[in-house]
C-alpha positions as CSV (number, residue, x, y, z in Angstrom):
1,X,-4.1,-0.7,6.7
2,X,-5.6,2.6,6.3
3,X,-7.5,4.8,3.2
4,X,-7.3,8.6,3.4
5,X,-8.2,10.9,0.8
6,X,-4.9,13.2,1.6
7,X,-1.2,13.0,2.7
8,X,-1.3,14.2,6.4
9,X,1.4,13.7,9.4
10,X,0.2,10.1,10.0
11,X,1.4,9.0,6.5
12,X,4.1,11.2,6.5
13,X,5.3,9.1,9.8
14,X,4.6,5.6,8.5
15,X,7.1,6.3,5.3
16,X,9.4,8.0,7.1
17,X,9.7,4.7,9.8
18,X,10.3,2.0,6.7
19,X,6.1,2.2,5.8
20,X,4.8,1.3,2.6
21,X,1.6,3.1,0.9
22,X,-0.1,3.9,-2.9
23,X,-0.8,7.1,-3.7
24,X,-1.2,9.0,-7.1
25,X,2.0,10.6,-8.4
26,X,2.2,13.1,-11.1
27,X,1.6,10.0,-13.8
28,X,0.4,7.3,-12.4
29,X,-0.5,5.5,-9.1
30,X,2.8,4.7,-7.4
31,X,3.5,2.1,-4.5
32,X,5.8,4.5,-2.6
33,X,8.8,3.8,-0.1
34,X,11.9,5.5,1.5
35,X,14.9,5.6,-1.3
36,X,17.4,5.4,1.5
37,X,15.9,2.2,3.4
38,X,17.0,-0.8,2.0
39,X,14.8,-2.9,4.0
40,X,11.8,-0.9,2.6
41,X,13.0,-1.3,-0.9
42,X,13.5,-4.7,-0.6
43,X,10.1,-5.1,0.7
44,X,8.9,-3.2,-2.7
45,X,10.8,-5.8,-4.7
46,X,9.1,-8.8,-3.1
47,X,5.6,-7.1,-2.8
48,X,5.4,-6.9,-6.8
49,X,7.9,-10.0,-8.0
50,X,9.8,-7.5,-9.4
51,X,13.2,-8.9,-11.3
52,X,16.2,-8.2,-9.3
53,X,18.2,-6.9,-11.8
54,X,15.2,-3.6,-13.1
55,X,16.3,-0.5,-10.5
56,X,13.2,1.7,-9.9
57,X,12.3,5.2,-10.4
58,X,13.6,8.0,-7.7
59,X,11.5,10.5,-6.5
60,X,12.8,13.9,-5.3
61,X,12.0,16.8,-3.2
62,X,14.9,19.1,-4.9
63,X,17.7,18.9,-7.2
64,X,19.4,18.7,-4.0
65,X,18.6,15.9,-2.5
66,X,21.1,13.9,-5.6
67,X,23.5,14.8,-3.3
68,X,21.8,12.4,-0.7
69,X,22.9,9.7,-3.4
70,X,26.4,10.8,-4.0
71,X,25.8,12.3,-7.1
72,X,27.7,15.6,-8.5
73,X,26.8,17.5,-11.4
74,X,28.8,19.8,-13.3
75,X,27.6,22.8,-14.7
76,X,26.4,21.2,-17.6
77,X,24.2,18.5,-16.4
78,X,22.8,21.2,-14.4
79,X,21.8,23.1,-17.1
80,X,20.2,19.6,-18.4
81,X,18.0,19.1,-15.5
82,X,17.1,22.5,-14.9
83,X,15.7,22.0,-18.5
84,X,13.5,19.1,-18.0
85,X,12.9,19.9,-14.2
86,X,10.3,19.5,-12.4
87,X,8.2,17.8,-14.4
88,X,6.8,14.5,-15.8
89,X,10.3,13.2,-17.2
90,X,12.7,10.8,-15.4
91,X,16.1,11.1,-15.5
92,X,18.9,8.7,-15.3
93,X,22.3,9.4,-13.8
94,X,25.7,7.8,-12.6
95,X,25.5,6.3,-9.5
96,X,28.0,3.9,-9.4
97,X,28.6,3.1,-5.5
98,X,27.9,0.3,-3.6
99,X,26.5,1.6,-1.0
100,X,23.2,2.5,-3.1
101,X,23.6,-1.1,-5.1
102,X,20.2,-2.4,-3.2
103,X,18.8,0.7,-5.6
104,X,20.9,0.6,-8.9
105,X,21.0,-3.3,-9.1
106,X,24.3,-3.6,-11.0
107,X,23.7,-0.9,-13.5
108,X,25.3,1.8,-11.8
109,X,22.7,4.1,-12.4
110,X,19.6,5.8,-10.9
111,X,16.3,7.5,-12.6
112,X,15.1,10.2,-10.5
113,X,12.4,12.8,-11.2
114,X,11.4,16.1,-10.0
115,X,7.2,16.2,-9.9
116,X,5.9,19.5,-10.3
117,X,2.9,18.5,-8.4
118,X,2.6,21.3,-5.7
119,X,1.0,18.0,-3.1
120,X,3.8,15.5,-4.1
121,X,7.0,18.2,-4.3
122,X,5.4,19.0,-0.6
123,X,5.6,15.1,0.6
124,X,9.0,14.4,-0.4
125,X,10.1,17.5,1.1
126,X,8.9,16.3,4.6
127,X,9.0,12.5,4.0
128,X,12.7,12.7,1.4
129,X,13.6,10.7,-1.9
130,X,10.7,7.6,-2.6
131,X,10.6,4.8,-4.9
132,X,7.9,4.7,-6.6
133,X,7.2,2.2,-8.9
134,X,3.7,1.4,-10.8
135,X,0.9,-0.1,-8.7
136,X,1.0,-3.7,-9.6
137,X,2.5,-7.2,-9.8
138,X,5.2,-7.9,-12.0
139,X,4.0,-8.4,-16.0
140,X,-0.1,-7.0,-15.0
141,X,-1.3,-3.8,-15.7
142,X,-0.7,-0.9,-13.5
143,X,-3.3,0.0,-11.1
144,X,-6.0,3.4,-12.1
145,X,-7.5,3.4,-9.3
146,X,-7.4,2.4,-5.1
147,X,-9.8,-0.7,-6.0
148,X,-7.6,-2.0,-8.4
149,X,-4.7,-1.4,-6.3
150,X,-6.2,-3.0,-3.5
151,X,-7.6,-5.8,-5.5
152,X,-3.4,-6.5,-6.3
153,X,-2.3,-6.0,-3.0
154,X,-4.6,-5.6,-0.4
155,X,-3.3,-5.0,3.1
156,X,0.2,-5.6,2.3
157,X,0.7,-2.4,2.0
158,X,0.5,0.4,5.4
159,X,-1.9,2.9,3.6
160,X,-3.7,3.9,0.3
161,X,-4.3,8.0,-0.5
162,X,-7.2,8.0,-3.0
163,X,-6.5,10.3,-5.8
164,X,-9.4,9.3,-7.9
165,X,-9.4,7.9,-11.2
166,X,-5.4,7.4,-12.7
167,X,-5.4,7.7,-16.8
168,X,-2.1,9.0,-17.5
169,X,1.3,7.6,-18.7
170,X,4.9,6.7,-17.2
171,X,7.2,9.3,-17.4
172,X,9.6,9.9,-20.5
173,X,12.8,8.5,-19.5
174,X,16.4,10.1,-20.7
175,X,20.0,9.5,-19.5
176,X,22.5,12.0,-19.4
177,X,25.2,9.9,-20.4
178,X,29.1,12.5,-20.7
179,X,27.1,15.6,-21.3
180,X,24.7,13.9,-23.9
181,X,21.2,13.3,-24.1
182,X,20.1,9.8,-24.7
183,X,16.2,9.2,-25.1
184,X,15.2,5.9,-23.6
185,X,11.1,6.4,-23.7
186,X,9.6,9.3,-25.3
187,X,6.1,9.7,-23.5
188,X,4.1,13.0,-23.4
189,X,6.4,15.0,-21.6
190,X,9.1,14.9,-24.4
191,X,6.9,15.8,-27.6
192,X,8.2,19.4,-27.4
193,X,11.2,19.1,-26.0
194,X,12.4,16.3,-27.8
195,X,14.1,17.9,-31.3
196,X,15.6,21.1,-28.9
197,X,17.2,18.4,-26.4
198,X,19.1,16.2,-29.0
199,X,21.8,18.8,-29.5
């Protein structure tokens, strides 16, 4: 188990081979894994006694890498994302194959999020699409900080980066849903944006 203060090539290698860490995301502390390995997903799952059928939070590196999930946007859902992107707002999506079911759990769908957090945007460029759900067991409070997160899981996990001190929110959460907005969770992010992006 290793503590590091930063991302560098070492942690970039452990998540890239199936690795499992916690490190502060744009909102909160986030116990981070490979999107695209099932086995490290899985792992997630069992780690926090997380229910089956609750898909977790994408994070990506570019509005490309949807593509690395089958997804195709018209020019409207473009327009959509390029609105709320990058930033602290989640965004849900069709993804209806089964190949990605170990991800969407039955609903079909997928939340990703652009950060705009220069260090994070530059991980998930080198290390690609992460899960990243909150920092603890299923039904506890999420972790603030790397002694609480340890204090939950210990070394069961490869690595924790401290970021310091963790006081802010989950992300808003909307689904674009045939060209429309749906608001599932307001949060921060959305206060502005929320009467301009019901129309």
């Amino acid at each position: 188990m290793i503590i590091k203060k930063r991302f560098d090539a070492e942690l970039i290698r452990i998540l890239k081979h199936g690795g499992i860490g916690v490190l502060k995301t744009d909102t909160i502390y986030g116990l981070v894994g490979s999107a695209l390995n099932s086995k490290t997903v899985a792992r997630i799952y069992k780690l926090r006694h997380r229910h089956p059928g609750k898909p977790m939070i994408v994070l990506i590196g570019s509005v490309g890498d949807l593509r690395r999930f089958s997804i195709k946007i018209n020019s409207k859902t473009k327009k959509i994302l390029n609105k709320f992107w990058p930033g602290k707002i989640s965004i849900i999506l069709p993804c209806p194959y089964k190949k990605f079911s170990y991800l969407h759990r039955g609903a079909k769908t997928l939340a990703f999020r652009l950060p705009a957090k220069k260090t994070l945007l530059g991980l998930l460029k080198k290390t690609g699409p992460l899960v990243a759900p909150s920092v603890n067991p299923e039904a506890l409070l999420p972790a603030r900080s790397i002694r609480e997160a340890q204090k939950y899981f210990g070394d069961k996990v490869d690595f924790y980066v401290d970021g310091g001190n963790a006081f802010g929110k989950p992300s808003a959460l909307i689904e674009i849903k045939n060209d429309n907005i749906i608001v599932k969770r307001k949060g921060d992010a959305l206060r502005w944006l929320i009467g301009p992006a019901q129309g």
